[in-house]
N, C-alpha and C positions, 0 to 999 in steps of 0.2 A: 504493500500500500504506500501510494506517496504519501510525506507527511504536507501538511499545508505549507509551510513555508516556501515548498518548493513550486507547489502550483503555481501557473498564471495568476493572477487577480481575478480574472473572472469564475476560471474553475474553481479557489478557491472559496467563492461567496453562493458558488452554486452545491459547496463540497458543504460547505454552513446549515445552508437553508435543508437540503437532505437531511441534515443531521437533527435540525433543529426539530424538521418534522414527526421525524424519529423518535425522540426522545420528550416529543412536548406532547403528544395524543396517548393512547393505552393509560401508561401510567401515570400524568396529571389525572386520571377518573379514578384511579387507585389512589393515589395521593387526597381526594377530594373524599373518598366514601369509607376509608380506613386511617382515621386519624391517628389511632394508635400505631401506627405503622411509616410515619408521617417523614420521619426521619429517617427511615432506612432506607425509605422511597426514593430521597433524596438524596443520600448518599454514594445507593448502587447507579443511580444517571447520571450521576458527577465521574464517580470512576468506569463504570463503563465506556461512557465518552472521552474520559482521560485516556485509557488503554491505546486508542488510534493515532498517540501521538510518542515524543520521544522527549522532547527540551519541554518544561514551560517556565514560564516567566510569570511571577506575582507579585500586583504590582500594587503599593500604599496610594494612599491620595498624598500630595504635596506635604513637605511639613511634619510628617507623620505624627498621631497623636498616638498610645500605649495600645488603644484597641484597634488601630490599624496594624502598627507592626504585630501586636500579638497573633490577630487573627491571619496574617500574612505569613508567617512564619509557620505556624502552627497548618495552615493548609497547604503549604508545603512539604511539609511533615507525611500529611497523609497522602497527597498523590504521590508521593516518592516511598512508600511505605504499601501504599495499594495497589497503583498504579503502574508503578514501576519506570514512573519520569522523575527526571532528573529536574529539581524547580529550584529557580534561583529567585531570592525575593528581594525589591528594588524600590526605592522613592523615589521621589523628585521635590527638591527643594533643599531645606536643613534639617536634620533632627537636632531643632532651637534649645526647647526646656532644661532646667538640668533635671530632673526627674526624665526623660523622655529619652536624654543620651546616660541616664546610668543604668536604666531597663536595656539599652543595645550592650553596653560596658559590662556589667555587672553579671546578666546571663548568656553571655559571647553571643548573642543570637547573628545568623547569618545574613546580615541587611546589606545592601551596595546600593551609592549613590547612580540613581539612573544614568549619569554621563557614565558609566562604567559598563553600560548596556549595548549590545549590538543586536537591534530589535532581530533581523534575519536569522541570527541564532535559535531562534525559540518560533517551536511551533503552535504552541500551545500559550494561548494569553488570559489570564487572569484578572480580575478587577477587585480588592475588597477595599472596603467602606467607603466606595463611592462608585460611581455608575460613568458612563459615558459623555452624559450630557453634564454631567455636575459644573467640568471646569476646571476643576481643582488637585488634578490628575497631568501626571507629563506624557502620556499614551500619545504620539504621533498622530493624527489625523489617518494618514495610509491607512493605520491598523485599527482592528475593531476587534474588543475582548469576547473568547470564545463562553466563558464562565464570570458571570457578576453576581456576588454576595455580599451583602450591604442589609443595613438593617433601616437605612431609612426609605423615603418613601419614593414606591417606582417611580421613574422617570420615564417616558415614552419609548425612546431608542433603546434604552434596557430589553424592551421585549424582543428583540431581534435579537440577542446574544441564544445562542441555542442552550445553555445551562444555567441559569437566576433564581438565586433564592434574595429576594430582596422583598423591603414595603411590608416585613410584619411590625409588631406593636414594642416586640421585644427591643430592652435599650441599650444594649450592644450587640457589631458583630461577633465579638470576639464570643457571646452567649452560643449565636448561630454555630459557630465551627466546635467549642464543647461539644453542643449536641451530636454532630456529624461524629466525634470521638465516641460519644458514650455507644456507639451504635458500635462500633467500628471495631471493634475487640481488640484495639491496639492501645497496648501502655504506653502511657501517660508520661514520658520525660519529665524530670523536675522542672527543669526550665523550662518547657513548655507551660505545664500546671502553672509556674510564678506567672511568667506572661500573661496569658489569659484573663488570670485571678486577678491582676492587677488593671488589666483590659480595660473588665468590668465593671471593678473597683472605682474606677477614675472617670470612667465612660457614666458613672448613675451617681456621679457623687457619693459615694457609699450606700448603693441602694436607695438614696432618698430621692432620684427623679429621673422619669420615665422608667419607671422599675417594673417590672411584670412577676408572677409567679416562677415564670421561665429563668431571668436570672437569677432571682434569688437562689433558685433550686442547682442553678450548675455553679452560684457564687461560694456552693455549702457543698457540693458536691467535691472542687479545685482542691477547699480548704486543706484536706490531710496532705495533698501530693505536695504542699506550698514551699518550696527554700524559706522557711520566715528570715533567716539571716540576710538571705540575697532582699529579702523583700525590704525590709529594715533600709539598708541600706540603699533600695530604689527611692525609697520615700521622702528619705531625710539624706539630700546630696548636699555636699558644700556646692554653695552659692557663687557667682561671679558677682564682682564689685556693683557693674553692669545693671545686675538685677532691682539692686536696692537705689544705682541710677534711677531706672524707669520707675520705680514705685514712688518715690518723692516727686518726679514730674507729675506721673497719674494723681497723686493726691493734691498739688498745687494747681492742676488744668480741669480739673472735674470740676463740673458745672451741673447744679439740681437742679432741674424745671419739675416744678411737682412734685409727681409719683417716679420719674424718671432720673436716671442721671448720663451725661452723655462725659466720653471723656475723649480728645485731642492728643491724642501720645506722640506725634509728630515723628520722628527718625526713632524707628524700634531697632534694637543689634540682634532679633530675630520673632518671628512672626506669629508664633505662638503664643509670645506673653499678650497679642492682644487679648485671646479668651484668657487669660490669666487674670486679666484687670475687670474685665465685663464679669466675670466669676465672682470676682472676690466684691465688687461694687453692688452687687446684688443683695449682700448682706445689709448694707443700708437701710437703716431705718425709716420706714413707711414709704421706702422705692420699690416698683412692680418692674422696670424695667432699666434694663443696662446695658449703655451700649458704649463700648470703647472702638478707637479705627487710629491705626499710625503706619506710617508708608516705611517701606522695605523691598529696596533693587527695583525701582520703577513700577510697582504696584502696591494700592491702599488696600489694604485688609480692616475688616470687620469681624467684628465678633458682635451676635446679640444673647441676651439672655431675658428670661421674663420670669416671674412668681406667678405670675396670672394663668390660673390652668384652661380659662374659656381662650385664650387668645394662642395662635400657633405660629412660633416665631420665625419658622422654616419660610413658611408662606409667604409672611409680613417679608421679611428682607429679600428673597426673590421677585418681589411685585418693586421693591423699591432697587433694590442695585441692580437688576437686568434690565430696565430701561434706560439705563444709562452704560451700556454693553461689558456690566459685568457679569460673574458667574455667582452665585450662592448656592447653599445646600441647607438643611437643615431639618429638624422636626419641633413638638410644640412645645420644649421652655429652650430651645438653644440654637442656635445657626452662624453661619460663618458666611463669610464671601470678601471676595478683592473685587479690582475696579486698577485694570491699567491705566496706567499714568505717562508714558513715554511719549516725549514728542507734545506736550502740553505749557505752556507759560507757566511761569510761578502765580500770576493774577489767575488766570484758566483754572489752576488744580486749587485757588482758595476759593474761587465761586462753585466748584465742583463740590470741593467738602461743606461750604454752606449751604448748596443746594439740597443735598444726601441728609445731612442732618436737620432743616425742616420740612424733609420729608417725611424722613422718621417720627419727628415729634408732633406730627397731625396725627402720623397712623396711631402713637401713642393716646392719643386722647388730651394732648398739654395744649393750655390755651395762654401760657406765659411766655412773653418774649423774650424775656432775659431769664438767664440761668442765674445760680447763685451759688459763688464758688464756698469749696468745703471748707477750707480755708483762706 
C-alpha cells in the first residue's frame, strides 16, 4: 500500500475521503446505540486507520499549554504502542510558562519545536486540542490532519478529517486520551500518568471549571500512577525575574469598568502569561469578566475569562477578534485568540487595540467609559 505522503494531492484526498467513508458509517451507529462501548469504538477506528500508515506526526496548538502537550505525547504513546507508527510530537511557537517548560524538563517528554519538522516525512497527521480552522496551530495550509481530538467545540472543516473525536462537554483533552488508555490494556508510564494528571489538573483549575463526571473520574483514576515528586516540582518552578516584571505592569495597567477588568500588558517575553493574568484577575472582587491582551513577535494575543456560567466566552471573542481577521478558540468561562499585527502603524495597532476593547466591553454589558485603575 502506498503511504499518503507519497501520493499525488489529489489521490491523496481521494485516499481520505475512502477512508473517511469507511470509518465514519457502520460504526458511528454502534458508537450512537452502545454507549457503554463508546470508547473502545473509538479507539479501535483510531488504530485501525492508524495501521495504513508508517510516520505520524502530532501536533500541539501554538504555545503549548500542559493539556496539549500531555494529550500529545500520551497519543503518541498509543499509536506507537498499537499501531505500530512511529509518532513524533511537535509545536509551534514557545513553551513560554515556567510550569509549562518544567512538565517538558522534569518528565523528559518527547516534544520538538515545529521548525524541526519536515512535514513530507510523516504520513500520518494528527491534530490535539485544537482543530483546523482554530488558527492557532502551525499545520501548513498544503496539509490537512488525518485525526482531530480536541475537546472543544466542533468547528466545521473538522468534519472532513476522517478520524475526530472532538465538541464533547468534557474539560480537557488530555481527559479524552485517558479514556482511549483505560480501554486500551496498555500500562500507564509514570510520566505519562504525571502529564495527563497535570493536563487536567490545570486545564479545570482543579476540577473547579468546566468539570464533568468524566474528569473527575480519570483525575482519580491518574492519581496512584502520579510521580508526586516530578509533580511537586512541575508546580512550584523557580520563576524568571521576567515574571514578577509582567505582574507589577499587569497590576499598574489594569483598569475596572464595572463587573469587568481589562488589562494592557503591552510587550509580553512570552504569550502565555497573557491567560496567566486574565486567570488570576478573575479573582477580583465582584469582576464577572477578564480580559488581558499584550503583543509578542508581530501578533496580539488575548486571553478571556468569565465567572458568568449563562455567558460563553468561546463565542463572545470569536464574534469579536474574527472580524477583524483574527483567529480564537475557546468554550464557556475561557478563550484565547491573537490578531496579526505586521505591516501596521504604531497609531493603526492603538486604534486597533481600542477598537477590540470596546468591543469587548459592550459585549460585557459595561456602560462606563472610563476604567478605574487598581492602583
Amino acid at each position: 500500500m502506498k503511504t499518503a505522503a507519497r501520493m499525488p494531492l489529489s489521490h491523496r484526498q481521494d485516499d481520505r475521503a475512502n477512508r473517511s467513508a469507511l470509518v465514519r458509517s457502520p460504526r458511528m451507529a454502534v458508537l450512537r446505540s452502545k454507549a457503554g462501548d463508546q470508547q473502545r469504538v473509538k479507539l479501535d477506528r483510531l488504530i485501525d486507520y492508524a495501521k495504513g500508515y508508517k510516520r505520524a506526526l502530532v501536533l500541539t496548538h501554538d504555545n503549548p499549554d500542559p493539556d496539549s502537550i500531555a494529550s500529545a505525547v500520551a497519543l503518541a504513546h498509543i499509536l506507537e504502542q498499537m499501531a505500530g507508527v512511529e509518532a513524533v510530537v511537535a509545536y509551534g511557537g514557545i513553551v513560554g510558562r515556567a510550569e509549562n517548560r518544567a512538565l517538558v524538563r522534569v518528565l523528559k517528554l518527547p516534544v520538538v519545536p515545529i521548525a524541526r519538522v519536515v512535514f513530507e516525512d510523516h504520513d500520518l497527521i494528527c491534530m490535539v486540542d485544537t482543530q483546523p480552522e482554530q488558527g492557532n496551530h502551525s499545520l501548513p495550509a498544503r496539509h490537512f490532519p488525518d485525526v482531530v481530538i480536541d475537546h472543544h467545540p466542533e468547528r466545521p472543516e473538522t468534519r472532513l478529517a476522517p478520524i475526530a473525536d472532538v465538541g464533547s462537554e468534557i474539560g480537557a483533552t488530555s481527559t479524552v486520551v485517558v479514556e482511549y488508555f483505560r480501554v486500551s490494556g496498555l500500562e500507564m508510564p509514570a510520566h505519562i500518568a504525571t502529564a495527563l494528571y497535570y493536563g487536567i489538573k490545570a486545564d479545570t483549575r482543579d476540577l473547579g471549571r468546566q468539570t464533568t463526571p468524566t474528569d473527575v473520574d480519570a483525575y482519580l483514576w491518574l492519581f496512584p500512577m502520579v510521580d508526586k515528586e516530578a509533580l511537586a516540582e512541575i508546580e512550584h518552578p523557580r520563576l524568571p525575574i521576567e515574571y514578577f516584571r509582567l505582574y507589577h505592569t499587569a497590576i499598574e495597567r489594569a483598569l475596572v469598568y464595572e463587573h469587568a477588568v481589562v488589562c494592557d500588558l503591552g510587550e509580553i517575553y512570552v504569550p502565555d502569561m497573557v491567560a496567566e493574568v486574565a486567570e488570576r484577575f478573575l479573582f477580583l472582587e465582584d469582576v464577572k469578566w477578564s480580559l488581558a491582551f499584550g503583543e509578542y513577535e508581530g501578533q496580539l494575543y488575548f486571553s478571556l475569562r468569565t465567572s458568568d456560567r449563562r455567558m460563553n466566552a468561546g463565542r463572545l471573542i470569536r464574534d469579536v477578534i474574527e472580524d477583524k481577521g483574527g483567529s480564537a478558540g475557546g468554550h464557556g468561562s475561557m478563550a484565547g485568540a491573537r490578531v496579526p499585527l505586521r505591516g501596521l502603524a504604531p497609531a493603526a495597532r492603538t486604534r486597533l487595540e481600542q477598537d477590540l476593547v470596546q468591543r469587548f466591553l459592550k459585549e460585557f454589558g459595561v456602560k462606563a467609559r472610563k476604567g478605574k485603575r487598581m492602583v
